[in-house]
C-alpha positions as CSV (number, residue, x, y, z in Angstrom):
1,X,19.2,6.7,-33.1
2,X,17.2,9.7,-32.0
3,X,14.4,10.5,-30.5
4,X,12.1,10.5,-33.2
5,X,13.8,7.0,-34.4
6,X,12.6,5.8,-31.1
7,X,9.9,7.1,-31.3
8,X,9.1,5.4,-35.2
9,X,10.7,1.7,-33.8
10,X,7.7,2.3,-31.2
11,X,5.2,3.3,-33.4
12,X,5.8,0.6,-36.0
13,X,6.8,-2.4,-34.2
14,X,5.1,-5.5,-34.7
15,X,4.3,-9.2,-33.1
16,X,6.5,-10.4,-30.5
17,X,9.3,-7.1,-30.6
18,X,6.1,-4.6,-29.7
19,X,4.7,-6.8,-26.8
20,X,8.5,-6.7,-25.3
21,X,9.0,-3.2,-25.8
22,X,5.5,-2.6,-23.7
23,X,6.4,-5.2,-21.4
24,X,10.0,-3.5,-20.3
25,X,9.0,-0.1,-20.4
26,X,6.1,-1.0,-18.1
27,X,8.6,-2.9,-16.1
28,X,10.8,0.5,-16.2
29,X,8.1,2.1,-13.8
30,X,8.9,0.4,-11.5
31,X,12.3,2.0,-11.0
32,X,9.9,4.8,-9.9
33,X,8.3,3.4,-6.6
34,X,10.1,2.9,-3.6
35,X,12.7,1.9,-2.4
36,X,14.2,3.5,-5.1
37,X,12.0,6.1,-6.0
38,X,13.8,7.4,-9.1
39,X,10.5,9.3,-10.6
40,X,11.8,11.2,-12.9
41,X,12.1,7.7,-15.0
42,X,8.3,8.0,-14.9
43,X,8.7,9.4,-18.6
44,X,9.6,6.1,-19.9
45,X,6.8,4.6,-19.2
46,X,4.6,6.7,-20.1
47,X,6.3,8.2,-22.8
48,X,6.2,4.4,-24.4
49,X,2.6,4.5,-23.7
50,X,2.0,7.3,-26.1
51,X,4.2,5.8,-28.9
52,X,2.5,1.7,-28.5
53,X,-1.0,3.8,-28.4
54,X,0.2,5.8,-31.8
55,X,1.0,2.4,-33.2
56,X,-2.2,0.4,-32.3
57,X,-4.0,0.7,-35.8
58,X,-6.7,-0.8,-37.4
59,X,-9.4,-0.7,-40.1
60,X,-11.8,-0.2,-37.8
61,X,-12.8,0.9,-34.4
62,X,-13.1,-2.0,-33.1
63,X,-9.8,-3.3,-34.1
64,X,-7.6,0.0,-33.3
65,X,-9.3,-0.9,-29.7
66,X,-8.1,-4.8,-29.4
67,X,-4.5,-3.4,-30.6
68,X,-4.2,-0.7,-28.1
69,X,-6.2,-3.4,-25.6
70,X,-3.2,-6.1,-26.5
71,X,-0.2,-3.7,-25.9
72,X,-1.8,-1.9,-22.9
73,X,-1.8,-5.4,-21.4
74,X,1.9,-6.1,-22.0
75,X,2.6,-2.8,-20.5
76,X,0.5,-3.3,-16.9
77,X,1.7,-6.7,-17.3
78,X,5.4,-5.4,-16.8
79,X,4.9,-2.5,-14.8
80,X,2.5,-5.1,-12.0
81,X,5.7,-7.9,-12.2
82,X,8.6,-6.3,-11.8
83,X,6.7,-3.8,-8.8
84,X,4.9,-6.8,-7.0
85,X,7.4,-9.4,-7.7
86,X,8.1,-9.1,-4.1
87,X,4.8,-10.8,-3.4
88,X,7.0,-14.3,-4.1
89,X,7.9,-13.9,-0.7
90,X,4.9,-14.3,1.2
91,X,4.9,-18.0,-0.2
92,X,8.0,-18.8,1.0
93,X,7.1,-18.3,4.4
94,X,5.5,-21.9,4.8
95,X,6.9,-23.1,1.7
96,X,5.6,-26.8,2.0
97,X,2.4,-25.7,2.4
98,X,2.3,-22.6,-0.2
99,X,5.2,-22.9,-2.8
100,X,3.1,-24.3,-5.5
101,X,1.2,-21.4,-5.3
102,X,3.8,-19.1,-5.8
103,X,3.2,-18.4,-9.6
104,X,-0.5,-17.2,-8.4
105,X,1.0,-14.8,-6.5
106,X,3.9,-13.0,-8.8
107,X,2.3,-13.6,-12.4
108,X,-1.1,-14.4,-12.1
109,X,-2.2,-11.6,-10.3
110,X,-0.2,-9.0,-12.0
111,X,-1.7,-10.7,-15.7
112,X,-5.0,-9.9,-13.9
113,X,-4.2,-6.1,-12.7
114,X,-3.1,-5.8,-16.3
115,X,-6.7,-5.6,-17.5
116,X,-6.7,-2.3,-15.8
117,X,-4.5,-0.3,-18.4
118,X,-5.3,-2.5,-21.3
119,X,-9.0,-1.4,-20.9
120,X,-7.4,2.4,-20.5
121,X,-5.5,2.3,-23.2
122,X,-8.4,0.4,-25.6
123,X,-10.5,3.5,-24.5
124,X,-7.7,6.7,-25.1
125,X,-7.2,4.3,-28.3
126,X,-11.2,5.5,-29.0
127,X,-10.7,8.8,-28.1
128,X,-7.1,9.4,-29.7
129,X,-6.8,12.7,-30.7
130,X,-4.0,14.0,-32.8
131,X,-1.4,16.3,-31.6
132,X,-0.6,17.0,-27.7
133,X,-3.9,16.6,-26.9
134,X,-3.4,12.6,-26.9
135,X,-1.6,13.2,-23.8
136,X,-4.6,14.4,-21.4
137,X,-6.5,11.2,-22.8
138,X,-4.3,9.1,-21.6
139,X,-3.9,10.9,-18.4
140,X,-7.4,10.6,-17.9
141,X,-7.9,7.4,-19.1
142,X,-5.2,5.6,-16.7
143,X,-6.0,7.2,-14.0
144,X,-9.5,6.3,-14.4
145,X,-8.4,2.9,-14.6
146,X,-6.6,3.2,-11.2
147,X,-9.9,3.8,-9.4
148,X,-11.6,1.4,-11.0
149,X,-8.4,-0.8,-9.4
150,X,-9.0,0.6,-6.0
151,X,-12.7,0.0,-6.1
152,X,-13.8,-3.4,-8.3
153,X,-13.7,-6.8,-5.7
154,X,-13.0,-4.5,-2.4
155,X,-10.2,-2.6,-4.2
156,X,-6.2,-3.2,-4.7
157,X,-4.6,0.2,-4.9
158,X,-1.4,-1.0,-4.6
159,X,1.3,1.0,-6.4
160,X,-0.9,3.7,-8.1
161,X,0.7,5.5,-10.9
162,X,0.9,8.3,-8.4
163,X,3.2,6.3,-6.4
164,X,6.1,7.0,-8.8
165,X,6.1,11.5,-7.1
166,X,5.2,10.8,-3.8
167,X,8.5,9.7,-3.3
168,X,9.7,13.1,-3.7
169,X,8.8,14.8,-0.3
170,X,8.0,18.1,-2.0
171,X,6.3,16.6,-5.1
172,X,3.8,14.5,-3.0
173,X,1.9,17.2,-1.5
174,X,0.1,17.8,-4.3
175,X,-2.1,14.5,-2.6
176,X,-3.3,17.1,0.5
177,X,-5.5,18.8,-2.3
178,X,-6.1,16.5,-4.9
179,X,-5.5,12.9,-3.8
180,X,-3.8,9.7,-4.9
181,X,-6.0,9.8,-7.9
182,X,-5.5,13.0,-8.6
183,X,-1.6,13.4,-8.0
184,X,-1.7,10.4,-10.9
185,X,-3.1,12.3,-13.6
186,X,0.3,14.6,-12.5
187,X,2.4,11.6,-13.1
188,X,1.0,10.5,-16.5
189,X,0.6,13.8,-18.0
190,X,4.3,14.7,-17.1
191,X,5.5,11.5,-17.8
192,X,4.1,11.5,-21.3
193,X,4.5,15.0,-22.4
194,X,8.2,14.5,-23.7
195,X,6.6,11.7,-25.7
196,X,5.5,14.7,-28.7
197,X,9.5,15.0,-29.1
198,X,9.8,12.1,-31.4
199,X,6.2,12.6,-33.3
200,X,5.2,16.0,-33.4
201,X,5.9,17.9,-36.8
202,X,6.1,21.1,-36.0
203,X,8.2,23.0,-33.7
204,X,5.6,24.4,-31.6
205,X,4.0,21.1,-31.4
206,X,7.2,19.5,-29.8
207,X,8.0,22.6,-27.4
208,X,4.8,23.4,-26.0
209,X,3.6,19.6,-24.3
210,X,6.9,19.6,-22.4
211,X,7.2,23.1,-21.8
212,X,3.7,22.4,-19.3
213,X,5.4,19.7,-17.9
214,X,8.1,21.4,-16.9
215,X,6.1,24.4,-15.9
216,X,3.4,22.0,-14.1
217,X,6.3,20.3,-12.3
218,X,7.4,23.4,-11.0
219,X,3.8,24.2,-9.8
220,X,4.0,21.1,-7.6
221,X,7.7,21.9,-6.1
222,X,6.9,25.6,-5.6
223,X,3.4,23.9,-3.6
224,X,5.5,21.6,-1.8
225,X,8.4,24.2,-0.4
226,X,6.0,26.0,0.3
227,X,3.6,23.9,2.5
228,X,6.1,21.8,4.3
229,X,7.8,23.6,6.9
230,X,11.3,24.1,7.7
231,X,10.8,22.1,10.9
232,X,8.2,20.3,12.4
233,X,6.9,17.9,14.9
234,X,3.9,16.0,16.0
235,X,4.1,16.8,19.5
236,X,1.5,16.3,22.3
237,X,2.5,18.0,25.2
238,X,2.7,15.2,28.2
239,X,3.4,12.0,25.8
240,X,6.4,10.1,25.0
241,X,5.7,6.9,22.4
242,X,7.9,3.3,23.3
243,X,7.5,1.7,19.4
244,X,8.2,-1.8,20.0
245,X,9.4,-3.9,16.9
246,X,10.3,-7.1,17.4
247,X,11.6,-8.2,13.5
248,X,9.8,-11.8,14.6
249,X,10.4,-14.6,12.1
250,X,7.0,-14.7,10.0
251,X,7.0,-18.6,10.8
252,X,7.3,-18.4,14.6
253,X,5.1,-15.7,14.9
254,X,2.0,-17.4,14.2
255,X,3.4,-20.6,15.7
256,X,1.0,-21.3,19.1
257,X,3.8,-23.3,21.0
258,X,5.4,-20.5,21.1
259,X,3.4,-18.3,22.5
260,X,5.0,-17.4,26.1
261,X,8.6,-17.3,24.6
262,X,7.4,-14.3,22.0
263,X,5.5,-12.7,25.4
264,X,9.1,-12.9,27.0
265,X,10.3,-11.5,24.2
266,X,7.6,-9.0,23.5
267,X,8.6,-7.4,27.6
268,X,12.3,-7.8,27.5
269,X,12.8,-5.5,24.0
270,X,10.1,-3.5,25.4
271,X,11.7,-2.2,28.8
272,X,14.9,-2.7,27.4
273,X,17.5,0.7,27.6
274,X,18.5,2.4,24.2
275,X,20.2,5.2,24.9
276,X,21.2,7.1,28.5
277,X,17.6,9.0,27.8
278,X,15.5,6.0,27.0
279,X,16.0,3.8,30.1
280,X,13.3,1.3,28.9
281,X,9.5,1.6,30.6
282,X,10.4,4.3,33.4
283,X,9.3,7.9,31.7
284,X,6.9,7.0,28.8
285,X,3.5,6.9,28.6
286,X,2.1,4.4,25.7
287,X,3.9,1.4,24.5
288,X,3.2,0.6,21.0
289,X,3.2,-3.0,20.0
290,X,2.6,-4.6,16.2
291,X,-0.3,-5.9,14.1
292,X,-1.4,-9.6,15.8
293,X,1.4,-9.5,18.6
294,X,0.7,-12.8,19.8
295,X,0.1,-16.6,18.6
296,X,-3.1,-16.7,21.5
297,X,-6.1,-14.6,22.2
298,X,-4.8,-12.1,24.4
299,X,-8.3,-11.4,25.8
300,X,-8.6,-15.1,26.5
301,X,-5.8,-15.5,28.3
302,X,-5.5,-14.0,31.5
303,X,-2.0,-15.0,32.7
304,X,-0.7,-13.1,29.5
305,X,-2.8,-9.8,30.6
306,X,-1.3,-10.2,34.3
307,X,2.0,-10.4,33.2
308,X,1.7,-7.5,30.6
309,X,0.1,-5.3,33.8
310,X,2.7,-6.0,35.9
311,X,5.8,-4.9,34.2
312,X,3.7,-1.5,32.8
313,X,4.3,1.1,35.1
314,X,1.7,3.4,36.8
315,X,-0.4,5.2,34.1
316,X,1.4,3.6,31.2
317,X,-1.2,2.3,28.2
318,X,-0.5,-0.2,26.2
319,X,-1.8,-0.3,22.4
320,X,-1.2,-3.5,20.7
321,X,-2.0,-5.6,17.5
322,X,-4.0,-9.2,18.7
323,X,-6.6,-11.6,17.4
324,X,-10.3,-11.3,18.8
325,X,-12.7,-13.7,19.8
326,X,-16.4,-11.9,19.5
327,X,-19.4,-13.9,20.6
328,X,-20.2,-17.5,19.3
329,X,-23.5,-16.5,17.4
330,X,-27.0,-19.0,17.5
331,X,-26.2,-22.1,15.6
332,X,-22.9,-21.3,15.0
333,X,-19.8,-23.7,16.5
334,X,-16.8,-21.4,17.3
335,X,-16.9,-17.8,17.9
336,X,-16.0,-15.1,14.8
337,X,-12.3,-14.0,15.1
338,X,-11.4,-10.3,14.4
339,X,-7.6,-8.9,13.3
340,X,-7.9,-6.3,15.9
341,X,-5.9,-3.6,18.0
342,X,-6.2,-4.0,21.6
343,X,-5.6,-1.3,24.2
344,X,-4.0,-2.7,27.5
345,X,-4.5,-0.4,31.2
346,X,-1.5,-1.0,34.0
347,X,-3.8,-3.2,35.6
348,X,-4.2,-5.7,32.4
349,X,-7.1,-4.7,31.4
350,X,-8.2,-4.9,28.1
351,X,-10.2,-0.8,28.0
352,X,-10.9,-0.2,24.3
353,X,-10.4,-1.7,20.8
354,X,-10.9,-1.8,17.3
355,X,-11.4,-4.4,14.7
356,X,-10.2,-4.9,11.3
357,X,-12.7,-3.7,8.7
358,X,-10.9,-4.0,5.1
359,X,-9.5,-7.8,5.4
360,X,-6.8,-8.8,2.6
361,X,-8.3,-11.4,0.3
362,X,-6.7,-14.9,0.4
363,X,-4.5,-13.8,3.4
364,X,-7.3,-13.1,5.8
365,X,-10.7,-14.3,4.2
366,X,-12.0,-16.5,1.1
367,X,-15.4,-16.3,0.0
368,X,-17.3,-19.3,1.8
369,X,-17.1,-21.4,-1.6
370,X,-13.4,-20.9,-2.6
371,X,-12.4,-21.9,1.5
372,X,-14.2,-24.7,1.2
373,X,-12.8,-25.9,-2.0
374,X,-9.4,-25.6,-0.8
375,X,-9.6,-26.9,2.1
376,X,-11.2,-29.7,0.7
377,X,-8.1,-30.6,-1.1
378,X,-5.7,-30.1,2.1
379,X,-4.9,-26.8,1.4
380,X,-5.6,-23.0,3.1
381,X,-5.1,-19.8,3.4
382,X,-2.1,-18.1,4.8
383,X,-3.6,-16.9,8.3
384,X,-4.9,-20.7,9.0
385,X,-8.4,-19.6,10.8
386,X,-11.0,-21.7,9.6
387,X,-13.5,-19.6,7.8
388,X,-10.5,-16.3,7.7
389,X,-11.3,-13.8,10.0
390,X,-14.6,-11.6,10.2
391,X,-14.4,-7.9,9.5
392,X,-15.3,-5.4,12.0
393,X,-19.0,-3.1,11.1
394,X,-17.2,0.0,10.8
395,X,-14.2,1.8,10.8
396,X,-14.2,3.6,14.6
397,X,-12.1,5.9,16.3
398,X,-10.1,4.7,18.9
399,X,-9.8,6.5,22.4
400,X,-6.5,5.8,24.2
401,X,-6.2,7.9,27.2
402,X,-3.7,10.5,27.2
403,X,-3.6,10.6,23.7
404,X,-5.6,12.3,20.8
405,X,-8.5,9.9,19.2
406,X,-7.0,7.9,17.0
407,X,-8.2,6.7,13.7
408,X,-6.7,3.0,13.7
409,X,-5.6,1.2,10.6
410,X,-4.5,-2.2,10.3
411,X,-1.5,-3.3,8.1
412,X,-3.5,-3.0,4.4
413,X,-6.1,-0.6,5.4
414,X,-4.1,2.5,5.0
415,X,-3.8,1.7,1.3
416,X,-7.0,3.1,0.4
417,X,-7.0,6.5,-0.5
418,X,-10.3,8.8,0.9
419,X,-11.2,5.5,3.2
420,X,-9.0,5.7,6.5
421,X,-10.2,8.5,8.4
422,X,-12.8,6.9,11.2
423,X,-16.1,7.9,11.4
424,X,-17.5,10.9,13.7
425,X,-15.5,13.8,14.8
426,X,-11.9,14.3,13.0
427,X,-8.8,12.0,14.4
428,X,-5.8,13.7,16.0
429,X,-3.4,10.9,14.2
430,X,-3.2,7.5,12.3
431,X,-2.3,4.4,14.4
432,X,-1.7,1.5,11.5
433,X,-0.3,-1.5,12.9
434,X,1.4,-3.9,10.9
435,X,3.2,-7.3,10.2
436,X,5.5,-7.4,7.1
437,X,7.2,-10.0,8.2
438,X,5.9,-12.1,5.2
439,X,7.4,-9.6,3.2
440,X,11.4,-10.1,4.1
441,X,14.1,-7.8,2.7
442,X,12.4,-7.0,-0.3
443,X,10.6,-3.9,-2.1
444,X,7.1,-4.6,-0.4
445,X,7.9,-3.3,3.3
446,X,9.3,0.4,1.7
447,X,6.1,0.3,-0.7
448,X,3.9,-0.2,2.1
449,X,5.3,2.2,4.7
450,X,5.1,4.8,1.4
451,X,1.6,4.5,1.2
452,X,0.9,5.1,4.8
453,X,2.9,7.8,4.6
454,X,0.7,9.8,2.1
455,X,-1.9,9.0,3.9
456,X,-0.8,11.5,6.5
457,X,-0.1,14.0,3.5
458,X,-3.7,13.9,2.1
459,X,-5.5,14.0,5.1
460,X,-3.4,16.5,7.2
461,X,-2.7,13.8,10.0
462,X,0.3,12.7,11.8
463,X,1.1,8.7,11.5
464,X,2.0,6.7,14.7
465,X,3.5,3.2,12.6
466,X,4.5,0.0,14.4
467,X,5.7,-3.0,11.9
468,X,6.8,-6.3,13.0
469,X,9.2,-6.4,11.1
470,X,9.6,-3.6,8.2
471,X,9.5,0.3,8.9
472,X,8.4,1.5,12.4
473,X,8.0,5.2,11.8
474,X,6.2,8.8,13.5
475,X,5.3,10.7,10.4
476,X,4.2,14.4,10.3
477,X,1.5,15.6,8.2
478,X,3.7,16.9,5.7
C-alpha cells in the first residue's frame, strides 16, 4: 500500500478502526521526546493529524466539528499516555497509601490534556481549507492549544509539541528567538507537510508543502550551526561548583526518623574525593545540594546548621533545597511552610533564600475544599503537609556571594516557558533544584532535565542543575 492508500485508509476510516489509528499515531509522538528524541518521527503524528482532520465530515458545521473534536481526542489521548505514562511511578512510591490512585495519574489526566487538541482540531476542522494551506491551520491551531495548556488552572506545559526538535541541539535554537510556542508551530508544520503526498492531486500540490519543510528545516539547522559555538563554557573566573546528588530513595527522603542519617550522608558524598583533582571540600567555592535536602526544617534546627558550618571550609557557600517555616499568622495554628532554597555561610548561617512560587497541584497544594475532602476519608497528598505548602509572593533573584545573581527555580518551575527569569535586573544563570526521585528509571527525569535545558536556550542563560536523583547537569546557553 502506498502513500496515498494510507493516506485514503486515514481518510475514510470509521468507528472503533479511526479512534485506534488516532490513538497510535498520537502515541507515535512520543518516540519524539526524550530520552529518545527520534524527531524526525514527528511526521507521523502530525501527518495522521491531517489525514483524521480530512476524514472528519459532516452535514453540517457543527457536526464536521464533533468529528474532528472526537478524533482529535483519541489522538492527545495517545500522544499524553504513552509520554506521561511515566507518571505511574510517583504512585508507587508510598504504594499503600497511593496505588489506588494510580489510574488518576496515567489515564485520567492525559483523557483531560486531551481536550487540548480535540478543541484544536474541532477549530482547524472550521477553518479547513483545501490544499496545503490545511497545514498552517493546523499549525496554528495546536499550537494555540498548547498555550492554552500552559496557561488554563496555573498551566501544565509538559511535553509541548515543540519538545519533539529541541532534542536536536542545533534544531532547538530556534527557541532563543521565538519560544517554546513558537518552535511548535516548527514542529507541526514540518511534521505535517509530507501529509499532501497521499492527498494532493496535482504535482505541484504534492512537491511544494514538503519542499518548505525541507527548506524551513534547513533554516533552523543553518540558525543552529551557526549560533552555537564550536566550544564554550560558562565560566566565572574564581568559582568552582561541588553538585551533590545523593540518588536518595524517594521513601526515605521524606521519612523524619531519618533525618541525621541522610545529614551524614548529605557530608560524607559531599567532601568525598572523585578524582586526584577533586579532593572533596578543599578548593571549591559553592556546594550545591538538591530540592528539599532534608526530612526537618533546616532553619529550625540548629545542630544541623552547626554541623553543616563546621565541615565547610573558609569562604565556602552552601546553596541547598529545604522546607521553610514563615511566621505563624493571627488566628492561625501552625506557621505556613515554603518549598524553598536555602543559602548556608561557613559559619551555618542561613544568609539568603528563595521560596517556591509555582507549587505542583496535588503534589504540593489542593485547593482548601479538595484537602479537606481527602483528608476526610484518610487520604492526602503526596508531600504530607497539612494544608500543602504556601507559595512564595514572587519570583526573586537570588544573591549568593561569589557568584552571579541567580534566578532560582524549583524542580517544576522551569517548565514554564517566558515565566522563569526573576524579577529586577537580568540573572547571570538558572539555579533549579530538584527531586525526581519519585520519578525512578523512567522517561520523566530525561523529559524534565530537557525542559530546563531550553530554558537556558531561550533566555540566553547558563543552567546550574542539582537532582536528587535524575540529571545533575551545568548547561551553556546554547
Amino acid at each position: 500500500m502506498g502513500l496515498s492508500g494510507i493516506a485514503e485508509a486515514v481518510i475514510l476510516g470509521w468507528g472503533w478502526r479511526k479512534r485506534l489509528i488516532a490513538l497510535f499515531a498520537g502515541a507515535s509522538g512520543a518516540l519524539a521526546l526524550p530520552p529518545l528524541d527520534l524527531w524526525p518521527l514527528i511526521v507521523v503524528p502530525m501527518a495522521v493529524a491531517v489525514w483524521l482532520i480530512d476524514g472528519a465530515v459532516g452535514t453540517s458545521a457543527w457536526r464536521r466539528f464533533r468529528a474532528a473534536f472526537a478524533v482529535g481526542w483519541w489522538w492527545g489521548f495517545g500522544f499524553f499516555l504513552a509520554g506521561l505514562w511515566w507518571l505511574g511511578a510517583a504512585f508507587l512510591v508510598e504504594a499503600d497509601k497511593f496505588a489506588w490512585a494510580m489510574p488518576l495519574g496515567v489515564v485520567a489526566l492525559p483523557a483531560f490534556l486531551a481536550i487540548f487538541p480535540a478543541f484544536a482540531f474541532g477549530f482547524a476542522r472550521l477553518a479547513w481549507p483545501k490544499g496545503a494551506g490545511r497545514i498552517l491551520v493546523l499549525a496554528v491551531m495546536l499550537a494555540l492549544s498548547e498555550w492554552l495548556r500552559g496557561h488554563v488552572l496555573t498551566g501544565f506545559p509538559w511535553n509541548v509539541y515543540g519538545m519533539m526538535l529541541a532534542g536536536e541541539i542545533h534544531l532547538a535554537q530556534a527557541a532563543s528567538l521565538v519560544g517554546l510556542y513558537g518552535l511548535t508551530l516548527f514542529a507541526v508544520a514540518i511534521g505535517a507537510a509530507p501529509a499532501v503526498l497521499g492527498t494532493a492531486q496535482t504535482p505541484a500540490g504534492r512537491r511544494l508543502p514538503p519542499l518548505l519543510a525541507l527548506a524551513a528545516l534547513a533554516g533552523l539547522f543553518a540558525f543552529g550551526y551557526w549560533r552555537v559555538p564550536a566550544a564554550s563554557s560558562p565560566l566565572v573566573a574564581g568559582v568552582k561548583l561541588r553538585l551533590m546528588q545523593p540518588n536518595l530513595p524517594q521513601d526515605a527522603k521524606f521519612n523524619g526518623r531519618n533525618g541525621e542519617a541522610i545529614l551524614n550522608s548529605y557530608l560524607a558524598l559531599s567532601d568525598r574525593a572523585t578524582s586526584p583533582t577533586s579532593p572533596g571540600l578543599q578548593g571549591i567555592t559553592h556546594l550545591v545540594w538538591p530540592e528539599s535536602a532534608f526530612p526537618f526544617l533546616l532553619g529550625r534546627t540548629p545542630g544541623a546548621l552547626s554541623r553543616i558550618g563546621a565541615v565547610l571550609p573558609p569562604d565556602v557557600t552552601l546553596v541547598t533545597g529545604a522546607a521553610r517555616a514563615g511566621e505563624t499568622l493571627p488566628g492561625e495554628s501552625r506557621p505556613p511552610i515554603y518549598n524553598a532554597i536555602q543559602v548556608v555561610n561557613d559559619e551555618g548561617v542561613i544568609v539568603a533564600g528563595y521560596d517556591k512560587v509555582h507549587l505542583l497541584p496535588f503534589g504540593e497544594y489542593l485547593p482548601p475544599i479538595l484537602d479537606t475532602l481527602i483528608r476526610g476519608v484518610g487520604l492526602s497528598q503526596f508531600v504530607s503537609i497539612p494544608g500543602g505548602f504556601a507559595a512564595g509572593s514572587a519570583r526573586t533573584p537570588l544573591a549568593i556571594k561569589g557568584l552571579p545573581t541567580a534566578a532560582p527555580l524549583i524542580c517544576y518551575e522551569a517548565v514554564f516557558p517566558g515565566a522563569v527569569a526573576a524579577r529586577g535586573p537580568r540573572a547571570g544563570f538558572f539555579l533549579n533544584l530538584t527531586n525526581d526521585g519519585w520519578f525512578g528509571q523512567t522517561s520523566g527525569p530525561y523529559q524534565h532535565f530537557a525542559q530546563a535545558r531550553l530554558r537556558s536556550i531561550e533566555e540566553g542563560l547558563p543552567l546550574v542543575r542539582v537532582a536528587n536523583t535524575g540529571i545533575s547537569a551545568v548547561v551553556d546557553p546554547y
